[in-house]
Residue, then its C-alpha position, 0 to 999 in steps of 0.5 A: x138631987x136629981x142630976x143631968x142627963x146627957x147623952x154620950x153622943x151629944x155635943x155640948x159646947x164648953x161654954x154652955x150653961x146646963x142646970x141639973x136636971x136638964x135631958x139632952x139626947x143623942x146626937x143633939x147639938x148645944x153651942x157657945x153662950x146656951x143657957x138651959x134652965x131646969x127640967x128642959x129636955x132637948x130631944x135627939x137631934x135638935x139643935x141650940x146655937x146661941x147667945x140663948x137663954x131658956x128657963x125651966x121644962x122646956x121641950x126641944x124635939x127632935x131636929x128643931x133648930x133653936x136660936x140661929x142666925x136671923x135671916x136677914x140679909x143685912x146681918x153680919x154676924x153680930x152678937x144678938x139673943x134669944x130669950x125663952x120662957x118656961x114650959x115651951x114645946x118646940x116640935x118637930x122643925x121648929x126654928x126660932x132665929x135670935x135677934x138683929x142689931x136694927x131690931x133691937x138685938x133680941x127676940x123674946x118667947x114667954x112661958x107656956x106657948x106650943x109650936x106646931x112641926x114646922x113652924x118660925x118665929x123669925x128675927x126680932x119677934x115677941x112671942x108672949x105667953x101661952x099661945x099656940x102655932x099650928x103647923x107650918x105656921x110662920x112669923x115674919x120679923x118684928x112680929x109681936x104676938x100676944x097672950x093666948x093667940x093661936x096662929x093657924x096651919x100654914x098661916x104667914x104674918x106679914x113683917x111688923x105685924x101684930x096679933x092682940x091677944x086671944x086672937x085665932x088666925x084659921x088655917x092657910x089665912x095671909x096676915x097682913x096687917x094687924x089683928x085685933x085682940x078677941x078676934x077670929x080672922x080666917x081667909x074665906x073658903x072657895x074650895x071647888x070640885x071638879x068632878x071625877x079624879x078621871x086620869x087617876x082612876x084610870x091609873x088605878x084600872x077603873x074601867x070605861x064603864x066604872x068611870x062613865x057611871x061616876x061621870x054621870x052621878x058628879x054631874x047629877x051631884x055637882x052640875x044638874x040643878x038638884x040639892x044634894x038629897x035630890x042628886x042622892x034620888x037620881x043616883x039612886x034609881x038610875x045608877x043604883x047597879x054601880x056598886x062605885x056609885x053605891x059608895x059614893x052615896x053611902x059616903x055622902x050620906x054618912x057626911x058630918x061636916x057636909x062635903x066639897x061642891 
């Protein structure tokens, strides 16, 4: 039978509920009413304060921090739990919170969900199965999100929000209200060059005459009233001897994915 494995310099509180088979490495921290299910592996450094109940072959990455206090100022230390799933990952920085009384005490993740470096679920949100966060995606309290959803980089959903399943939230998108299942919403892209990096180049011991051939091909490529192959032309019969402009163009040639204007 296969049999725990915990680190010497693990602290594991007498209260908690360890199953065989369970990995916890140096240095992490499992608190009073902790129960871990079957084949979890908690990483070194990671921490899980309870009340807490995670099922089997979950993952705990280092310096996740797993079933804390809620924040949220009218808390008052009240007994209140998170409850997981199985087959989880939390990585790097993760913090999940448990429940508050005025949420109805619990916060709940279902099986199979991947959580990107950085991401939260806050107090009182139901997570269900098989959904993905990106990094430093973050829910707001009482958020409810469904099957299958995928919550983009850096995406904050609002409180009392909900996210219907198969619904995949691009990158950096403000959630505010309710995003209906099947759906793809992202916030539009209005990113904006400006023209030559002029004071950082300068740093770096770009000379007068490197900066003002640079100069003049950002302004054939983003303010002279020429498409980009056109720009390209021009840089290339007037700037042609400027092995900076050289690159510039190889590197816009060579663009899969086009490139910011």
């Amino acid at each position: 039978m296969t049999t725990q494995a915990i680190h010497e310099q693990a602290s594991v509180a007498r209260g908690a509920k360890i199953a065989t088979s369970v990995t916890i490495g140096a240095y992490a921290v499992i608190g009073e009413d902790v129960q871990l299910g079957e084949g979890c592996i908690v990483h070194s450094h990671a921490v899980i304060t309870g009340p807490t109940v995670a099922g089997r072959k979950n993952i705990f990455h280092p310096f996740s921090s797993v079933g804390g206090d809620p924040q949220d100022l009218k808390f008052a230390g009240e007994k209140t739990r998170l409850l997981i799933g199985n087959e989880n990952t939390f990585r790097e920085n993760v913090t999940v919170s448990r429940g508050t009384v005025g949420g109805g005490g619990v916060t709940t993740i279902g099986n199979g969900s991947l959580f990107m470096a950085s991401s939260h679920v806050a107090h009182d949100c139901h997570v269900g199965n098989q959904t993905i966060f990106a990094n430093g995606a973050t829910l707001a309290g009482h958020v409810t999100v469904e099957d299958f959803a995928t919550v983009g980089a850096f995406s904050p959903v609002h409180q009392f929000c909900r996210i219907g399943r198969y619904a995949y939230i691009g990158a950096s998108t403000v959630i505010t209200q309710d995003v209906p299942p099947f759906s793809r919403v992202v916030t539009e892209r209005q990113t904006t060059s400006y023209g030559i990096n002029a004071i950082g180049l300068q740093r770096k011991g770009f000379s007068a005459e490197r900066l003002a051939a640079l100069k003049i091909a950002y302004r054939l490529l983003l303010r002279a009233k020429l498409n980009t192959t056109q720009a390209l032309e021009e840089m290339k019969k007037t700037l042609g001897g400027s092995a900076d402009v050289q690159e510039l163009i190889q590197f816009i040639e060579s663009a899969e994915r086009g490139i910011v204007k």
